[in-house]
N, C-alpha and C positions, 0 to 999 in steps of 0.2 A: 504494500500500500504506500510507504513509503517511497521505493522509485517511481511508483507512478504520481508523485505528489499530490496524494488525497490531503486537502484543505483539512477535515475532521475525519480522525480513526478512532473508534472504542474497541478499547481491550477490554476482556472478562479473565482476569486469572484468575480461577479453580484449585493450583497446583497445590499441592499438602507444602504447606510453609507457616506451623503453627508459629513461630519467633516472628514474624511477617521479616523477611532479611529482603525478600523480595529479589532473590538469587533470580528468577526466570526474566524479571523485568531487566533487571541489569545486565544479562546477559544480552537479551536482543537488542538494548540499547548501543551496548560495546560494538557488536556485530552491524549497526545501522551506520554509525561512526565510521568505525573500522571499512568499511565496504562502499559507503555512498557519499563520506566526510559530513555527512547530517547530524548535529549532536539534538539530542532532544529533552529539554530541563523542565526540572519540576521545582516548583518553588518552596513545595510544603509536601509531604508525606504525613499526614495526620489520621495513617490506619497503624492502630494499635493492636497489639496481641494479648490475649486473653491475661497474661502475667501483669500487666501497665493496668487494667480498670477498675480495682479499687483506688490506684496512685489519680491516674484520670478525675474520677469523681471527686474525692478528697480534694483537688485543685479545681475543680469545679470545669472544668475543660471538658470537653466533648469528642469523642474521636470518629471517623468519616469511614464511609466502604469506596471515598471513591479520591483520584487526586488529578487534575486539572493539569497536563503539560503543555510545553511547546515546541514543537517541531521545527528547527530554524533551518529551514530550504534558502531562506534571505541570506545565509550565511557563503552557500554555493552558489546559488543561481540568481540572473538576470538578463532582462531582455537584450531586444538591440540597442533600444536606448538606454542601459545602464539600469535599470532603474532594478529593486529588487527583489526577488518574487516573495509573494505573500508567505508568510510562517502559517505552519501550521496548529492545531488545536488535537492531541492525544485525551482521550479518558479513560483513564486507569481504575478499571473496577472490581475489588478484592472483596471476597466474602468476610466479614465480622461482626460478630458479637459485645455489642455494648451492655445489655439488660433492660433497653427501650423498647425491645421486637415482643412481636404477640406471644402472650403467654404459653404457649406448649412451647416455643422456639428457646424460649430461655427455661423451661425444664428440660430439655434436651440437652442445651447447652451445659449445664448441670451436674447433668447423668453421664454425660460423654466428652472426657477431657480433650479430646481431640477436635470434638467438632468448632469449628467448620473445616478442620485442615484434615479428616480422618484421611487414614493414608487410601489411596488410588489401587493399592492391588489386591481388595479384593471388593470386586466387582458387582457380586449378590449384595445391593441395599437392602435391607429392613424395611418395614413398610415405613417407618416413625421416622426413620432415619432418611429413606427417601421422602416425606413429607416433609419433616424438616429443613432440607435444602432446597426445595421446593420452596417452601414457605417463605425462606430465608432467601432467599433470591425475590419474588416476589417484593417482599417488605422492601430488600436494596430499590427496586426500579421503583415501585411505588413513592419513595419519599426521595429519590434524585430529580425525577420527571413533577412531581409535586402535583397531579392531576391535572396541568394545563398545557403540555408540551400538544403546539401546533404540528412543528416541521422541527428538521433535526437542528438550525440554527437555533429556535428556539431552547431546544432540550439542553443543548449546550448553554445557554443563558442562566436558563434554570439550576443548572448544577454549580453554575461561578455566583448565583447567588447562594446559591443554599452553604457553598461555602463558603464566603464571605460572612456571611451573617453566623453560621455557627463557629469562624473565627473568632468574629467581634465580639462575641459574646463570653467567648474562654477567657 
């Protein structure tokens, strides 16, 4: 997506990464760099891991499932006339547990130290367990898109207020 200069890409990383290190993210980012000279910045990572949300609360802070980049294509590329082409807009959207999601998702959460990161290799969900990421997925798009997203510029607006404002507020 990246060579082809998609203006806005959203990513969903799934990947088991309870500590959030966010090893998969950094690695495609290296490899974007590395391959195309596109660096791509984030200004805040404010998705926390289950260990960080009582310290979170106690500081009265809020933590996000999702984080806002920029793709600077302006960095590489420009027309005939110099000029330089638009950056891009990345959404980086990671599954987590704060203890605001509907109540079965935070008994689950609970029950099961792993979730949302359980590991990947074994493939039979549970029914609770498949609902739960279900659920948990839902709850992320539901309060990113905030019931008004028109068109995807829109959706994209929606999510730099929502985190804007649950900045301001930490």
């Amino acid at each position: 997506m990246v060579l082809r200069r998609c203006h806005y890409i959203v990513v969903s990383d799934a990947s088991e990464d309870p500590e959030y290190s966010f090893s998969d993210l950094g690695e495609a980012l290296r490899k974007i760099r590395i391959d195309f000279g596109i660096s791509i910045e984030f200004d805040r990572m404010n998705i926390y891991p289950r260990s960080q949300i009582d310290a979170l609360k106690t500081a009265g802070k809020k933590g996000h499932s999702c984080a806002v980049g920029r793709i600077r294509y302006s960095a590489v590329d420009a027309d005939l006339n110099g000029q330089r082409a638009p950056d891009g807009i990345i959404i980086y959207i990671k599954p987590a547990c704060y203890g605001d999601e509907p109540r079965d998702i935070c008994a689950y959460f609970k029950r099961n130290e792993g979730f949302p990161h359980e590991s990947t290799s074994n493939q039979f969900f549970s029914e609770s367990q498949f609902e739960s990421y279900r659920v948990l997925g839902l709850y992320t798009m539901q309060n990113l898109c905030n019931y008004s997203v028109k068109d995807f510029p829109d959706f994209i607006e929606e999510i730099q207020k929502h985190l804007t404002v649950d900045s301001q507020s930490s």
